[in-house]
N, C-alpha and C positions, 0 to 999 in steps of 0.2 A: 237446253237442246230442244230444238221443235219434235212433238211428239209424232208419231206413227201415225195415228188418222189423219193428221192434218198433210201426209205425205200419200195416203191413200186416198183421199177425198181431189185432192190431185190429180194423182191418173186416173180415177174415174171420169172426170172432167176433160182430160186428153185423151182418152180411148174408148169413150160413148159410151159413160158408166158402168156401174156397178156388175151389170150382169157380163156385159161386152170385157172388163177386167178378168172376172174371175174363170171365161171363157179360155183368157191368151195364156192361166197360169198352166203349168206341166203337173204331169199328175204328184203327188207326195211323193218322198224317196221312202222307199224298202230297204231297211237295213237287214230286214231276214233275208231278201233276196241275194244282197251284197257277201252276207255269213255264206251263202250259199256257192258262189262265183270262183270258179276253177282259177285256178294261180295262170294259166295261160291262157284265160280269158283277163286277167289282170291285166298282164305284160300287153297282150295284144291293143286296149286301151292307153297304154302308156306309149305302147309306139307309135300308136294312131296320133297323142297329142303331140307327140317329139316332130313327128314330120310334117303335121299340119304346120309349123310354125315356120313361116319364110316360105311356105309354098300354096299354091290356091288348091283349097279342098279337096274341091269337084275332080282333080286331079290324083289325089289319094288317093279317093275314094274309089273312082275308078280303076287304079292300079293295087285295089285290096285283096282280091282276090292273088293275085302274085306275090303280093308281101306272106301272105298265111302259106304259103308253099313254101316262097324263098328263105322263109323262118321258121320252118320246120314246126308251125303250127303253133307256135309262140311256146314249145314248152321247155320252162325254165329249167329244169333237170337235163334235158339232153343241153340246150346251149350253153347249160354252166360247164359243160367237159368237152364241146363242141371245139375243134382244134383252130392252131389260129389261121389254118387254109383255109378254112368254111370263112371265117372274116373278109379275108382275105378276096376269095371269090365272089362273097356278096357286094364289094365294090365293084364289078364288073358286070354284076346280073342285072337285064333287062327286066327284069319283072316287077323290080323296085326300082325308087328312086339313087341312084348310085351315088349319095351324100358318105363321104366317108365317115366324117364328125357322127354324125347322125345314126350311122349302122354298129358303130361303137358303144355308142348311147344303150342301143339294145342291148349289147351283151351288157353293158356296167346294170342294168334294169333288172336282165334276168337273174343276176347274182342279188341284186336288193331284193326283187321278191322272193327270192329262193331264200335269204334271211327274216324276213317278214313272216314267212311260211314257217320256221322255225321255230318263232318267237310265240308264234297265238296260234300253229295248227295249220293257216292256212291264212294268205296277203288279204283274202275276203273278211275273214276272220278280224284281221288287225282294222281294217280300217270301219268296219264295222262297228269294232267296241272302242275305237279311242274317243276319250268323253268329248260329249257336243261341245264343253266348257272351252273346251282349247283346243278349240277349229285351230286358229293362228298356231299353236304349236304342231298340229299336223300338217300345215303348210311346208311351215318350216322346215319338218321332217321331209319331206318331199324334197326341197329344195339342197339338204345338204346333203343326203344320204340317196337319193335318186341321182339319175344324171340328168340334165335337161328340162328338171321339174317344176323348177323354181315357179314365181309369178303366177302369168295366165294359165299357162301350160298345166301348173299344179293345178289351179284351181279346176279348169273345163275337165281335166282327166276324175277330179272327186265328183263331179259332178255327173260324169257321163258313166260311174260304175254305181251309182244310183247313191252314194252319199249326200245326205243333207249339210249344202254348204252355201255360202254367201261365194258371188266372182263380183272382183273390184273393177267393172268396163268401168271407162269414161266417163258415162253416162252415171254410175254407182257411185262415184268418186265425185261428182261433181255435187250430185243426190246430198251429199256427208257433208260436204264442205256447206253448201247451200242449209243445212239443218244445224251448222253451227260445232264441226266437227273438226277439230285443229290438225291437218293430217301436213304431211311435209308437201312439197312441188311436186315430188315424184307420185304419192299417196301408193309406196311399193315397199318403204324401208316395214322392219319388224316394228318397230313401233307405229306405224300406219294398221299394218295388221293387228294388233293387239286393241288400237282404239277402235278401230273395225266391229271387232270381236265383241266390246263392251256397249257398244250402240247399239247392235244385232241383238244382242242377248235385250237389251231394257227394250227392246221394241216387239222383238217375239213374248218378252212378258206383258206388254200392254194389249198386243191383239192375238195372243196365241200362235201366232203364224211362223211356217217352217222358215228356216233360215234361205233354204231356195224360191220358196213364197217371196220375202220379205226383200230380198236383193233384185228378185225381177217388177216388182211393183218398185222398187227404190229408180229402177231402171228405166220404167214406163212414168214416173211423174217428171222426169226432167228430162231436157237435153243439154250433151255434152258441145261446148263452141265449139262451131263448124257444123254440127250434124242438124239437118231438117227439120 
């Protein structure tokens, strides 16, 4: 397997060196901050990535502020006993987007985190301490025991509550296969993720680097066909 430098020596080469690289990365993740992170500031993250999916952004995002009312503030405690009119009604409320699938999504989420919260104190809590070792099996967990979490979705969502994690774009996947990485057509099944997981690991142990470091410089030396 081609090693790590020779994948960072790379994008430096396509993004005007070393210094212009280390400029485009995001800052470390804070997992004290993450330990920190209200259970409805969780949820709120998880339905930010449930609706971003199949709609354009700018459009969410825009309509964020009405999601946080029309969800009662995302707190898992009230919509775990929140009746099934309140559901019922948010299919009709202009303030979101009136995706049925998707408003459902939420309550199955708020009950996951409301277990998660149970399990370790607090959903912050949980993902905070599940070992970096078995990123892929936190995925995982995501994907069966969340609604809607599966995939990208799982990933951007670890990613955007300040977890250090790897996301598999195009671009990542294509990075893996180009370094000699046997991954399947899809590069989405569990064992895609798991060899993911073991390349990540022998490359943050060659240059130290975060697992969110290591997938956006994965990102920045190649392109995926089709893209620019």
């Amino acid at each position: 397997m081609v090693d790590f430098e020779v994948i960072r020596q790379r994008a430096e080469e396509r993004k005007g060196g070393a210094a212009a690289l280390q400029a485009m990365l995001p800052p470390l993740a804070d997992h004290d901050k993450l330990r920190a992170m209200t259970d409805d500031r969780i949820l709120a993250e998880m339905t930010r990535r449930v609706f971003y999916s199949g709609f354009v952004r700018q459009v969410i995002d825009s309509k964020w502020p009405g999601f946080e009312d029309a969800f009662s503030g995302f707190d898992p405690a009230f919509l775990n006993i929140a009746p099934d009119d309140y559901w019922h009604d948010l299919t009709s409320d202009s303030r979101i987007i009136r995706n049925g699938a998707k408003i459902i999504a939420v309550r199955a989420n708020a009950a996951f985190v409301r277990e998660l919260a149970n399990e370790a104190g607090s959903a912050g809590v949980f993902f905070a301490e599940w070992p970096s070792a078995d990123h892929a099996g936190l995925l995982e967990l995501l994907s069966k025991r969340g609604s809607r979490l599966g995939g990208l979705a799982g990933q951007y969502f670890l990613r955007a509550i300040g977890r250090d994690c790897f996301i598999l774009t195009g671009d990542v996947l294509v990075c893996l296969r180009d370094a000699g990485v046997a991954l399947s057509q899809t590069g989405t099944a569990k064992k895609d993720l798991q060899l993911a997981q073991q390349v990540f690991a022998e490359w943050s142990a060659q240059s130290g680097l975060s697992l969110n470091h290591l997938s956006r410089i994965a990102a920045y030396s190649i392109d995926a066909p089709g893209h620019p």
